[in-house]
C-alpha positions in Angstrom: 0.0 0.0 0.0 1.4 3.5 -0.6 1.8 6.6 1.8 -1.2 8.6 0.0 -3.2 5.2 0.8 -2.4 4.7 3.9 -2.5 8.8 5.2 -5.9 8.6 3.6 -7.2 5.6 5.6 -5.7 6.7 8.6 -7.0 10.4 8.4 -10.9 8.3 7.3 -10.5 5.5 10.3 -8.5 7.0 13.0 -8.9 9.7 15.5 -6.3 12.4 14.6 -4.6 12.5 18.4 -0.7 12.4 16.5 0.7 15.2 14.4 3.0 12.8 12.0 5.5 13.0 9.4 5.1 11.9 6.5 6.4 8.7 6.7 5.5 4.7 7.2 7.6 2.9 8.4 7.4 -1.2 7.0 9.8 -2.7 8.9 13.7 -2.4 10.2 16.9 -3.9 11.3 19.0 -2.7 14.2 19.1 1.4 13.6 17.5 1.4 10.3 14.2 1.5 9.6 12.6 1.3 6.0 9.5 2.8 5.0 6.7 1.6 2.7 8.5 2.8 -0.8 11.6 0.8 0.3 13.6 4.1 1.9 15.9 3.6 5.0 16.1 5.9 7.7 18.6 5.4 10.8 16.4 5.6 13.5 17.4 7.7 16.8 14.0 7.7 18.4 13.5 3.9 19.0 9.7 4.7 19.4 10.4 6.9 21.8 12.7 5.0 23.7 11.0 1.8 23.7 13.3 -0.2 20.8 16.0 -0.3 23.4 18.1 -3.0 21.2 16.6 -1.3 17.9 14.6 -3.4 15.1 13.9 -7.1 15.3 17.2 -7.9 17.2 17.6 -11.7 16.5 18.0 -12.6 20.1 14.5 -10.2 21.5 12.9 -12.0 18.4 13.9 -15.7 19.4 12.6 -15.5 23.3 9.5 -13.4 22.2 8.8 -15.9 19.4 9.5 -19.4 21.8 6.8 -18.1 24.6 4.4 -17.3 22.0 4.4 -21.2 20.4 4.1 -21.7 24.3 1.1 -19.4 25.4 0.5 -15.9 24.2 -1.3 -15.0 27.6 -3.3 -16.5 30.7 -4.9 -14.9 33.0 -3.3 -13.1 36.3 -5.8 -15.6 38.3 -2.7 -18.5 37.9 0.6 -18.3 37.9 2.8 -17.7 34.9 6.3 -19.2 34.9 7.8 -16.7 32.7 6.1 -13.6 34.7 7.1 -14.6 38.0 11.2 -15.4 36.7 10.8 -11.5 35.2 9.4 -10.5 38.6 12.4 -12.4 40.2 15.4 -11.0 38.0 14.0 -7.4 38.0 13.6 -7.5 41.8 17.1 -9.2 42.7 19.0 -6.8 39.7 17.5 -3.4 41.5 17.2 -4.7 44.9 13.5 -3.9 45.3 11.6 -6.3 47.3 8.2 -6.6 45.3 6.5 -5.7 41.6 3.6 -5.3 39.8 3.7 -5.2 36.3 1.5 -3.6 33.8 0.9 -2.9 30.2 2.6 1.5 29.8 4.3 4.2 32.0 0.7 5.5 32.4 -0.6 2.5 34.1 2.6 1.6 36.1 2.7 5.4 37.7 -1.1 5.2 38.6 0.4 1.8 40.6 2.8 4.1 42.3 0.4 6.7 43.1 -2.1 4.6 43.9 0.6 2.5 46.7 1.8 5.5 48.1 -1.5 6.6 48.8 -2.8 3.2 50.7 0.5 3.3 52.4 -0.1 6.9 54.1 -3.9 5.7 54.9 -2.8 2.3 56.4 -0.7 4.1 58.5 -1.8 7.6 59.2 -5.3 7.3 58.2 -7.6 9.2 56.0 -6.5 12.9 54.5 -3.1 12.7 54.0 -3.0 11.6 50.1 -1.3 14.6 48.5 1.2 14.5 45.8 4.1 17.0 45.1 5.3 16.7 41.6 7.6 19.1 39.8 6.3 21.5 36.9 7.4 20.7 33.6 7.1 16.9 34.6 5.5 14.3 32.2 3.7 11.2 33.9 1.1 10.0 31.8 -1.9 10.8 29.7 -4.4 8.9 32.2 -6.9 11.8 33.7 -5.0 10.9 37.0 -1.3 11.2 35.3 -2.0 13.9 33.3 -3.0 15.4 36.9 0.2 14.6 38.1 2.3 16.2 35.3 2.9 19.5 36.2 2.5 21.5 32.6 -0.5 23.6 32.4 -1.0 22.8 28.9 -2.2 19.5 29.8 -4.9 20.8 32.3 -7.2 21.2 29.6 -10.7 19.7 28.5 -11.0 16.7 30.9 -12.2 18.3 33.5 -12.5 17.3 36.4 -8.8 16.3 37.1 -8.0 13.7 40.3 -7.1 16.4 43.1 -3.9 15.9 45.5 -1.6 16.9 43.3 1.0 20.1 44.3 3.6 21.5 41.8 7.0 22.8 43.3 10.2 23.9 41.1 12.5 21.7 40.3 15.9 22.2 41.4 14.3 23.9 44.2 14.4 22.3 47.7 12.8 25.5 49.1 9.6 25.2 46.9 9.4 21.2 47.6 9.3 22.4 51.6 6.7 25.1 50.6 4.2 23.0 49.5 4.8 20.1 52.9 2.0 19.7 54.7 0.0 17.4 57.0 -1.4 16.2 53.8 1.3 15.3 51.9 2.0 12.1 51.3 4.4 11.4 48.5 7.1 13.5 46.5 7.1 12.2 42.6 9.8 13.0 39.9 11.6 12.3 37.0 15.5 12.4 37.3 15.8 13.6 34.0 12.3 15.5 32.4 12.3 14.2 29.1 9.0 15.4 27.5 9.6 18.9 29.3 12.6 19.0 27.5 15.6 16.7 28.5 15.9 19.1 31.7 18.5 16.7 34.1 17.7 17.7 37.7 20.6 18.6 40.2 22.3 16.0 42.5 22.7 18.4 45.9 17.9 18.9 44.7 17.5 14.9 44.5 19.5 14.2 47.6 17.6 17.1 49.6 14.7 15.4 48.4 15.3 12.1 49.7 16.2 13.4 52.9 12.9 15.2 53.0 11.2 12.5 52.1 12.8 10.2 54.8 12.7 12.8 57.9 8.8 13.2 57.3 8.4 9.5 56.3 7.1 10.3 52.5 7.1 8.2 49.9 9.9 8.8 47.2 8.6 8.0 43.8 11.0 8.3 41.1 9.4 7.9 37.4 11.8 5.9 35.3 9.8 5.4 32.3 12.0 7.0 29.9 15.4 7.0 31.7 15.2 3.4 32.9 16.3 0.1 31.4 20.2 1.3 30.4 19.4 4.6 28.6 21.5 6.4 31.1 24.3 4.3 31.7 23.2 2.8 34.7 20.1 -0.2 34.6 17.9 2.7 36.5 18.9 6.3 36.4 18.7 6.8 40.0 22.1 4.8 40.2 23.7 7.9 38.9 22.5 10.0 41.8 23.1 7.5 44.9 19.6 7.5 46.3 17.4 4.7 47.6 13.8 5.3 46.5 10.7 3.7 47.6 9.0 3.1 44.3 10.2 3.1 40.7 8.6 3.3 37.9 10.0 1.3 34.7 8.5 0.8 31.2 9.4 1.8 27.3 12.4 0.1 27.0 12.2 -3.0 29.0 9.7 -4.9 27.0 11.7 -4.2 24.0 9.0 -3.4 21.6 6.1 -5.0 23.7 3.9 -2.9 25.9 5.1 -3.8 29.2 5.6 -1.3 32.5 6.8 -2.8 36.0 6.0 -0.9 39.1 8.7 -1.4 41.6 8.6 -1.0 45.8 10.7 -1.1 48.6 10.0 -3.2 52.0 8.4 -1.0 53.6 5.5 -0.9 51.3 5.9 -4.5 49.9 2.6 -5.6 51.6 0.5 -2.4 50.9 -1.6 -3.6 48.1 -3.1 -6.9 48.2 -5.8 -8.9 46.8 -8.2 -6.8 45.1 -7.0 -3.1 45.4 -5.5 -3.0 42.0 -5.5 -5.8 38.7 -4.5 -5.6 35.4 -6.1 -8.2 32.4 -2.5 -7.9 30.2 0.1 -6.7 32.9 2.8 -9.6 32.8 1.6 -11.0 29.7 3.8 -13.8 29.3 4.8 -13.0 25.6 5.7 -9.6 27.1 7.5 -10.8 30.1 10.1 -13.1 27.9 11.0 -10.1 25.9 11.3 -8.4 29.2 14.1 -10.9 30.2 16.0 -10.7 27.2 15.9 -7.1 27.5 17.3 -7.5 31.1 19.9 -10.5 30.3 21.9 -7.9 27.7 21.2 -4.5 29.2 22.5 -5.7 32.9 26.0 -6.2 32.1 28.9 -3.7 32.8 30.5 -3.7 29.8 27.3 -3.2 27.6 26.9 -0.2 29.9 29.9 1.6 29.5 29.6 1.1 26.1 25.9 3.4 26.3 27.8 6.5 28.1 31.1 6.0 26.1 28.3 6.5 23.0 26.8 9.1 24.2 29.7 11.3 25.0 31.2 10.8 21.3 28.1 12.0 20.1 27.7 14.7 22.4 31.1 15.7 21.1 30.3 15.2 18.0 26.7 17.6 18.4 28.7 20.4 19.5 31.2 20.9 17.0 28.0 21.5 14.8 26.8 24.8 13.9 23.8 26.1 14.6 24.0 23.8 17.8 24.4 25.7 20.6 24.0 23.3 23.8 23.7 19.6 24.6 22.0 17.9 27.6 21.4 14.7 28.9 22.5 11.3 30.6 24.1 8.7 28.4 22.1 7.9 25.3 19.2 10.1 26.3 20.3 13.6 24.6 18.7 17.3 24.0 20.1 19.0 21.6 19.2 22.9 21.4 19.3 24.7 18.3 20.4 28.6 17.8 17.7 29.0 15.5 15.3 27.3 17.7 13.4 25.6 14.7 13.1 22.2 15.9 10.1 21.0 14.4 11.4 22.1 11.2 14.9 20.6 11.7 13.1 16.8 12.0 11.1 17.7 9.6 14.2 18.1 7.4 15.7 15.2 8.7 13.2 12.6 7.7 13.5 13.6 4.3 16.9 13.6 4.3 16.8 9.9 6.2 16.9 10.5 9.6 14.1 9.3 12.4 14.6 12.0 15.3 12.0 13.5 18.2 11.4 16.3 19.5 11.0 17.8 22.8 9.4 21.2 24.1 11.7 23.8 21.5 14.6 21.2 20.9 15.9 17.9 19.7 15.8 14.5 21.4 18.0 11.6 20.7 17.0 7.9 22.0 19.0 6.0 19.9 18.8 2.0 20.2 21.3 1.4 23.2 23.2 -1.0 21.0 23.5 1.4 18.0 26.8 0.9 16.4 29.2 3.7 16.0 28.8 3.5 12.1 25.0 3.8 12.2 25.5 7.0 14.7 28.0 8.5 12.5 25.6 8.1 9.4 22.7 9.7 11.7 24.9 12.7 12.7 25.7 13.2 8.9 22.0 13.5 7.9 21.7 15.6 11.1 24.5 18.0 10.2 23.0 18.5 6.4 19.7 19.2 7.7 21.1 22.0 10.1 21.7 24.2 7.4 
Protein backbone atom coordinates (compact mmCIF):
# COMPACT_ATOMS: atom_id res chain seq x y z
CA UNK A 1 0.00 0.00 0.00
CA UNK A 2 1.40 3.49 -0.63
CA UNK A 3 1.83 6.65 1.77
CA UNK A 4 -1.21 8.58 -0.04
CA UNK A 5 -3.22 5.20 0.81
CA UNK A 6 -2.35 4.72 3.93
CA UNK A 7 -2.46 8.79 5.20
CA UNK A 8 -5.94 8.64 3.60
CA UNK A 9 -7.20 5.64 5.63
CA UNK A 10 -5.68 6.74 8.55
CA UNK A 11 -7.03 10.41 8.38
CA UNK A 12 -10.87 8.27 7.28
CA UNK A 13 -10.50 5.52 10.27
CA UNK A 14 -8.53 7.02 13.01
CA UNK A 15 -8.91 9.67 15.51
CA UNK A 16 -6.33 12.43 14.60
CA UNK A 17 -4.60 12.46 18.37
CA UNK A 18 -0.71 12.36 16.45
CA UNK A 19 0.72 15.22 14.41
CA UNK A 20 3.00 12.79 11.98
CA UNK A 21 5.45 13.05 9.40
CA UNK A 22 5.12 11.86 6.49
CA UNK A 23 6.41 8.67 6.67
CA UNK A 24 5.46 4.74 7.20
CA UNK A 25 7.58 2.93 8.41
CA UNK A 26 7.41 -1.16 6.96
CA UNK A 27 9.76 -2.71 8.87
CA UNK A 28 13.74 -2.36 10.19
CA UNK A 29 16.90 -3.90 11.30
CA UNK A 30 19.01 -2.71 14.17
CA UNK A 31 19.06 1.40 13.61
CA UNK A 32 17.47 1.42 10.28
CA UNK A 33 14.15 1.54 9.59
CA UNK A 34 12.62 1.30 6.00
CA UNK A 35 9.52 2.83 5.00
CA UNK A 36 6.68 1.55 2.67
CA UNK A 37 8.55 2.81 -0.82
CA UNK A 38 11.58 0.78 0.28
CA UNK A 39 13.56 4.13 1.92
CA UNK A 40 15.90 3.58 5.05
CA UNK A 41 16.07 5.86 7.69
CA UNK A 42 18.59 5.45 10.76
CA UNK A 43 16.37 5.63 13.48
CA UNK A 44 17.37 7.65 16.78
CA UNK A 45 14.01 7.71 18.35
CA UNK A 46 13.52 3.92 18.98
CA UNK A 47 9.65 4.66 19.43
CA UNK A 48 10.36 6.93 21.82
CA UNK A 49 12.66 5.04 23.67
CA UNK A 50 11.00 1.84 23.68
CA UNK A 51 13.27 -0.16 20.77
CA UNK A 52 16.02 -0.28 23.44
CA UNK A 53 18.06 -2.96 21.16
CA UNK A 54 16.61 -1.30 17.89
CA UNK A 55 14.63 -3.39 15.14
CA UNK A 56 13.88 -7.10 15.28
CA UNK A 57 17.17 -7.94 17.20
CA UNK A 58 17.56 -11.75 16.55
CA UNK A 59 18.01 -12.63 20.11
CA UNK A 60 14.46 -10.24 21.55
CA UNK A 61 12.91 -12.03 18.44
CA UNK A 62 13.87 -15.74 19.38
CA UNK A 63 12.65 -15.53 23.28
CA UNK A 64 9.46 -13.41 22.17
CA UNK A 65 8.78 -15.93 19.39
CA UNK A 66 9.53 -19.39 21.76
CA UNK A 67 6.77 -18.06 24.60
CA UNK A 68 4.41 -17.33 22.04
CA UNK A 69 4.44 -21.24 20.36
CA UNK A 70 4.14 -21.71 24.34
CA UNK A 71 1.08 -19.39 25.38
CA UNK A 72 0.50 -15.86 24.23
CA UNK A 73 -1.34 -14.97 27.61
CA UNK A 74 -3.27 -16.49 30.67
CA UNK A 75 -4.88 -14.85 32.98
CA UNK A 76 -3.33 -13.15 36.31
CA UNK A 77 -5.78 -15.59 38.33
CA UNK A 78 -2.73 -18.55 37.90
CA UNK A 79 0.63 -18.27 37.90
CA UNK A 80 2.81 -17.74 34.88
CA UNK A 81 6.34 -19.17 34.85
CA UNK A 82 7.79 -16.65 32.72
CA UNK A 83 6.05 -13.58 34.68
CA UNK A 84 7.11 -14.62 37.96
CA UNK A 85 11.16 -15.38 36.67
CA UNK A 86 10.77 -11.49 35.17
CA UNK A 87 9.44 -10.46 38.60
CA UNK A 88 12.41 -12.36 40.15
CA UNK A 89 15.40 -10.99 37.99
CA UNK A 90 13.99 -7.43 38.00
CA UNK A 91 13.59 -7.51 41.84
CA UNK A 92 17.11 -9.22 42.66
CA UNK A 93 19.03 -6.76 39.68
CA UNK A 94 17.48 -3.44 41.46
CA UNK A 95 17.18 -4.69 44.94
CA UNK A 96 13.50 -3.86 45.31
CA UNK A 97 11.61 -6.31 47.31
CA UNK A 98 8.24 -6.61 45.32
CA UNK A 99 6.55 -5.66 41.64
CA UNK A 100 3.58 -5.33 39.78
CA UNK A 101 3.69 -5.17 36.31
CA UNK A 102 1.50 -3.57 33.79
CA UNK A 103 0.93 -2.91 30.23
CA UNK A 104 2.62 1.47 29.84
CA UNK A 105 4.30 4.20 32.03
CA UNK A 106 0.75 5.51 32.35
CA UNK A 107 -0.62 2.46 34.07
CA UNK A 108 2.56 1.61 36.13
CA UNK A 109 2.68 5.42 37.65
CA UNK A 110 -1.14 5.17 38.56
CA UNK A 111 0.42 1.82 40.61
CA UNK A 112 2.83 4.12 42.27
CA UNK A 113 0.42 6.74 43.07
CA UNK A 114 -2.10 4.64 43.92
CA UNK A 115 0.56 2.51 46.67
CA UNK A 116 1.83 5.49 48.11
CA UNK A 117 -1.52 6.62 48.84
CA UNK A 118 -2.85 3.23 50.68
CA UNK A 119 0.48 3.31 52.44
CA UNK A 120 -0.08 6.91 54.08
CA UNK A 121 -3.86 5.70 54.90
CA UNK A 122 -2.83 2.26 56.45
CA UNK A 123 -0.67 4.09 58.50
CA UNK A 124 -1.80 7.61 59.18
CA UNK A 125 -5.35 7.29 58.20
CA UNK A 126 -7.56 9.16 56.01
CA UNK A 127 -6.53 12.89 54.54
CA UNK A 128 -3.12 12.71 54.01
CA UNK A 129 -3.01 11.64 50.10
CA UNK A 130 -1.27 14.59 48.54
CA UNK A 131 1.17 14.50 45.77
CA UNK A 132 4.10 17.00 45.14
CA UNK A 133 5.28 16.67 41.62
CA UNK A 134 7.60 19.14 39.79
CA UNK A 135 6.31 21.49 36.91
CA UNK A 136 7.38 20.68 33.63
CA UNK A 137 7.08 16.86 34.59
CA UNK A 138 5.48 14.32 32.23
CA UNK A 139 3.68 11.17 33.92
CA UNK A 140 1.10 9.96 31.76
CA UNK A 141 -1.90 10.75 29.74
CA UNK A 142 -4.35 8.91 32.18
CA UNK A 143 -6.94 11.81 33.69
CA UNK A 144 -4.95 10.92 37.02
CA UNK A 145 -1.31 11.15 35.33
CA UNK A 146 -2.03 13.93 33.33
CA UNK A 147 -3.04 15.42 36.91
CA UNK A 148 0.25 14.60 38.13
CA UNK A 149 2.30 16.17 35.28
CA UNK A 150 2.88 19.52 36.22
CA UNK A 151 2.47 21.49 32.55
CA UNK A 152 -0.54 23.61 32.40
CA UNK A 153 -1.04 22.77 28.95
CA UNK A 154 -2.17 19.48 29.77
CA UNK A 155 -4.86 20.81 32.32
CA UNK A 156 -7.17 21.15 29.56
CA UNK A 157 -10.66 19.72 28.45
CA UNK A 158 -11.05 16.75 30.88
CA UNK A 159 -12.19 18.31 33.49
CA UNK A 160 -12.46 17.33 36.41
CA UNK A 161 -8.77 16.33 37.12
CA UNK A 162 -8.00 13.71 40.35
CA UNK A 163 -7.09 16.43 43.09
CA UNK A 164 -3.86 15.85 45.50
CA UNK A 165 -1.57 16.87 43.28
CA UNK A 166 0.99 20.14 44.32
CA UNK A 167 3.57 21.47 41.85
CA UNK A 168 7.02 22.76 43.29
CA UNK A 169 10.19 23.93 41.13
CA UNK A 170 12.54 21.66 40.27
CA UNK A 171 15.88 22.22 41.36
CA UNK A 172 14.28 23.89 44.16
CA UNK A 173 14.37 22.35 47.70
CA UNK A 174 12.84 25.51 49.08
CA UNK A 175 9.61 25.17 46.87
CA UNK A 176 9.38 21.19 47.58
CA UNK A 177 9.34 22.37 51.60
CA UNK A 178 6.68 25.05 50.64
CA UNK A 179 4.19 23.01 49.49
CA UNK A 180 4.78 20.11 52.94
CA UNK A 181 2.02 19.74 54.75
CA UNK A 182 -0.01 17.43 57.00
CA UNK A 183 -1.43 16.23 53.81
CA UNK A 184 1.34 15.35 51.94
CA UNK A 185 2.01 12.15 51.31
CA UNK A 186 4.45 11.38 48.53
CA UNK A 187 7.05 13.54 46.46
CA UNK A 188 7.07 12.22 42.55
CA UNK A 189 9.75 12.98 39.87
CA UNK A 190 11.61 12.32 37.01
CA UNK A 191 15.51 12.45 37.25
CA UNK A 192 15.80 13.57 33.96
CA UNK A 193 12.29 15.54 32.41
CA UNK A 194 12.28 14.17 29.05
CA UNK A 195 9.00 15.37 27.45
CA UNK A 196 9.56 18.91 29.30
CA UNK A 197 12.57 19.03 27.46
CA UNK A 198 15.64 16.66 28.46
CA UNK A 199 15.89 19.15 31.69
CA UNK A 200 18.53 16.71 34.10
CA UNK A 201 17.67 17.71 37.75
CA UNK A 202 20.58 18.59 40.23
CA UNK A 203 22.31 15.97 42.51
CA UNK A 204 22.73 18.37 45.86
CA UNK A 205 17.95 18.93 44.70
CA UNK A 206 17.46 14.86 44.46
CA UNK A 207 19.52 14.23 47.62
CA UNK A 208 17.55 17.09 49.57
CA UNK A 209 14.71 15.42 48.39
CA UNK A 210 15.29 12.09 49.68
CA UNK A 211 16.20 13.37 52.88
CA UNK A 212 12.93 15.19 52.98
CA UNK A 213 11.17 12.47 52.06
CA UNK A 214 12.84 10.19 54.82
CA UNK A 215 12.69 12.82 57.87
CA UNK A 216 8.84 13.19 57.27
CA UNK A 217 8.37 9.54 56.34
CA UNK A 218 7.06 10.34 52.49
CA UNK A 219 7.11 8.16 49.95
CA UNK A 220 9.95 8.84 47.24
CA UNK A 221 8.61 7.95 43.81
CA UNK A 222 10.97 8.30 41.06
CA UNK A 223 9.39 7.86 37.39
CA UNK A 224 11.81 5.89 35.34
CA UNK A 225 9.81 5.38 32.29
CA UNK A 226 12.03 6.97 29.90
CA UNK A 227 15.41 7.02 31.72
CA UNK A 228 15.18 3.41 32.89
CA UNK A 229 16.30 0.12 31.43
CA UNK A 230 20.16 1.30 30.44
CA UNK A 231 19.36 4.56 28.61
CA UNK A 232 21.54 6.41 31.14
CA UNK A 233 24.31 4.33 31.70
CA UNK A 234 23.17 2.82 34.74
CA UNK A 235 20.15 -0.22 34.59
CA UNK A 236 17.88 2.68 36.48
CA UNK A 237 18.92 6.32 36.37
CA UNK A 238 18.66 6.77 39.97
CA UNK A 239 22.12 4.76 40.24
CA UNK A 240 23.73 7.92 38.94
CA UNK A 241 22.50 10.04 41.85
CA UNK A 242 23.09 7.52 44.93
CA UNK A 243 19.65 7.50 46.30
CA UNK A 244 17.39 4.70 47.59
CA UNK A 245 13.77 5.33 46.48
CA UNK A 246 10.74 3.74 47.58
CA UNK A 247 9.02 3.10 44.31
CA UNK A 248 10.16 3.11 40.73
CA UNK A 249 8.55 3.27 37.86
CA UNK A 250 9.98 1.29 34.71
CA UNK A 251 8.48 0.85 31.18
CA UNK A 252 9.44 1.84 27.34
CA UNK A 253 12.43 0.13 26.98
CA UNK A 254 12.16 -2.96 29.00
CA UNK A 255 9.69 -4.91 26.97
CA UNK A 256 11.68 -4.23 24.02
CA UNK A 257 9.00 -3.38 21.60
CA UNK A 258 6.07 -4.99 23.71
CA UNK A 259 3.88 -2.89 25.89
CA UNK A 260 5.13 -3.77 29.17
CA UNK A 261 5.61 -1.32 32.52
CA UNK A 262 6.76 -2.75 35.99
CA UNK A 263 6.03 -0.88 39.10
CA UNK A 264 8.68 -1.39 41.60
CA UNK A 265 8.55 -0.97 45.78
CA UNK A 266 10.72 -1.09 48.62
CA UNK A 267 10.00 -3.18 52.05
CA UNK A 268 8.40 -0.98 53.65
CA UNK A 269 5.49 -0.87 51.27
CA UNK A 270 5.87 -4.48 49.93
CA UNK A 271 2.57 -5.60 51.60
CA UNK A 272 0.48 -2.40 50.93
CA UNK A 273 -1.59 -3.58 48.11
CA UNK A 274 -3.09 -6.93 48.24
CA UNK A 275 -5.75 -8.95 46.79
CA UNK A 276 -8.18 -6.83 45.12
CA UNK A 277 -6.95 -3.14 45.39
CA UNK A 278 -5.47 -3.02 42.05
CA UNK A 279 -5.46 -5.77 38.73
CA UNK A 280 -4.48 -5.57 35.39
CA UNK A 281 -6.11 -8.19 32.42
CA UNK A 282 -2.55 -7.88 30.22
CA UNK A 283 0.05 -6.75 32.85
CA UNK A 284 2.81 -9.57 32.84
CA UNK A 285 1.59 -10.98 29.71
CA UNK A 286 3.82 -13.79 29.33
CA UNK A 287 4.79 -12.96 25.64
CA UNK A 288 5.71 -9.56 27.10
CA UNK A 289 7.49 -10.79 30.13
CA UNK A 290 10.11 -13.05 27.92
CA UNK A 291 11.02 -10.11 25.87
CA UNK A 292 11.27 -8.43 29.21
CA UNK A 293 14.15 -10.93 30.22
CA UNK A 294 15.97 -10.71 27.16
CA UNK A 295 15.94 -7.12 27.49
CA UNK A 296 17.26 -7.48 31.13
CA UNK A 297 19.92 -10.54 30.33
CA UNK A 298 21.85 -7.87 27.69
CA UNK A 299 21.18 -4.51 29.23
CA UNK A 300 22.47 -5.68 32.91
CA UNK A 301 25.97 -6.20 32.05
CA UNK A 302 28.85 -3.69 32.82
CA UNK A 303 30.55 -3.66 29.78
CA UNK A 304 27.26 -3.19 27.65
CA UNK A 305 26.87 -0.15 29.91
CA UNK A 306 29.91 1.58 29.49
CA UNK A 307 29.62 1.11 26.11
CA UNK A 308 25.92 3.40 26.33
CA UNK A 309 27.78 6.48 28.07
CA UNK A 310 31.06 5.95 26.14
CA UNK A 311 28.26 6.46 23.02
CA UNK A 312 26.84 9.06 24.23
CA UNK A 313 29.72 11.29 25.01
CA UNK A 314 31.20 10.82 21.29
CA UNK A 315 28.12 11.98 20.08
CA UNK A 316 27.75 14.65 22.42
CA UNK A 317 31.07 15.67 21.13
CA UNK A 318 30.30 15.24 17.98
CA UNK A 319 26.71 17.56 18.43
CA UNK A 320 28.73 20.43 19.48
CA UNK A 321 31.22 20.92 16.99
CA UNK A 322 27.97 21.54 14.77
CA UNK A 323 26.78 24.82 13.85
CA UNK A 324 23.80 26.06 14.62
CA UNK A 325 24.02 23.85 17.82
CA UNK A 326 24.45 25.66 20.63
CA UNK A 327 24.04 23.26 23.76
CA UNK A 328 23.75 19.58 24.59
CA UNK A 329 22.02 17.90 27.59
CA UNK A 330 21.42 14.68 28.92
CA UNK A 331 22.49 11.27 30.65
CA UNK A 332 24.07 8.75 28.35
CA UNK A 333 22.13 7.88 25.26
CA UNK A 334 19.15 10.08 26.26
CA UNK A 335 20.31 13.65 24.64
CA UNK A 336 18.70 17.26 24.04
CA UNK A 337 20.09 19.04 21.57
CA UNK A 338 19.19 22.89 21.37
CA UNK A 339 19.33 24.73 18.33
CA UNK A 340 20.39 28.60 17.82
CA UNK A 341 17.70 29.02 15.49
CA UNK A 342 15.35 27.31 17.67
CA UNK A 343 13.40 25.58 14.71
CA UNK A 344 13.12 22.16 15.94
CA UNK A 345 10.13 21.02 14.40
CA UNK A 346 11.41 22.14 11.16
CA UNK A 347 14.92 20.56 11.68
CA UNK A 348 13.07 16.84 11.98
CA UNK A 349 11.08 17.71 9.58
CA UNK A 350 14.17 18.14 7.35
CA UNK A 351 15.68 15.21 8.74
CA UNK A 352 13.17 12.63 7.72
CA UNK A 353 13.54 13.61 4.28
CA UNK A 354 16.89 13.59 4.35
CA UNK A 355 16.80 9.90 6.20
CA UNK A 356 16.87 10.46 9.55
CA UNK A 357 14.14 9.33 12.35
CA UNK A 358 14.60 12.01 15.26
CA UNK A 359 12.02 13.47 18.21
CA UNK A 360 11.41 16.33 19.50
CA UNK A 361 10.95 17.79 22.76
CA UNK A 362 9.42 21.20 24.11
CA UNK A 363 11.69 23.76 21.51
CA UNK A 364 14.60 21.22 20.88
CA UNK A 365 15.88 17.87 19.74
CA UNK A 366 15.78 14.50 21.36
CA UNK A 367 17.96 11.61 20.69
CA UNK A 368 17.01 7.93 21.98
CA UNK A 369 18.96 5.97 19.93
CA UNK A 370 18.81 2.05 20.23
CA UNK A 371 21.31 1.41 23.16
CA UNK A 372 23.25 -1.00 21.02
CA UNK A 373 23.53 1.37 18.01
CA UNK A 374 26.78 0.88 16.40
CA UNK A 375 29.20 3.71 15.97
CA UNK A 376 28.77 3.54 12.09
CA UNK A 377 24.98 3.78 12.17
CA UNK A 378 25.55 7.04 14.69
CA UNK A 379 27.95 8.45 12.50
CA UNK A 380 25.61 8.09 9.44
CA UNK A 381 22.67 9.66 11.69
CA UNK A 382 24.86 12.70 12.67
CA UNK A 383 25.74 13.23 8.87
CA UNK A 384 21.99 13.50 7.93
CA UNK A 385 21.70 15.58 11.14
CA UNK A 386 24.52 17.96 10.17
CA UNK A 387 22.97 18.48 6.39
CA UNK A 388 19.70 19.24 7.72
CA UNK A 389 21.08 22.00 10.09
CA UNK A 390 21.73 24.18 7.37
Amino acid sequence: MSIEHIVQDEKKYMMHTYGRFGVAIESGKGATAVDVDGNQYIDFTTGIGVNALGYCDDGWVKAVSEQLNKVQHISNLYYSPVQVECAKQLCTKTGFDKVFFGNSGAEVNECAIKLARKYSFDKYGNGRNEIIALKNSFHGRTVTTLSATGQDVFHQYFFPFTEGFAFADANDTDSVKALLNDKTCAVMMELIQGEGGVMPLEQDFVKDIEKLCRDNDLVLIIDEVQTGVGRTGKLYCYENYGIEPDIITSAKGLGGGLPFGACLCGEKLSAVLDAGTHGTTFGGNPVACAGALEILKRVDNPEFLSQVNEKGAYIREKLLRMDGVTQVRGIGLMIGIVLEKDNAKEVAARCVENGLLILTAKNLLRMLPPLNISYEDIDKGLEILKKSLL
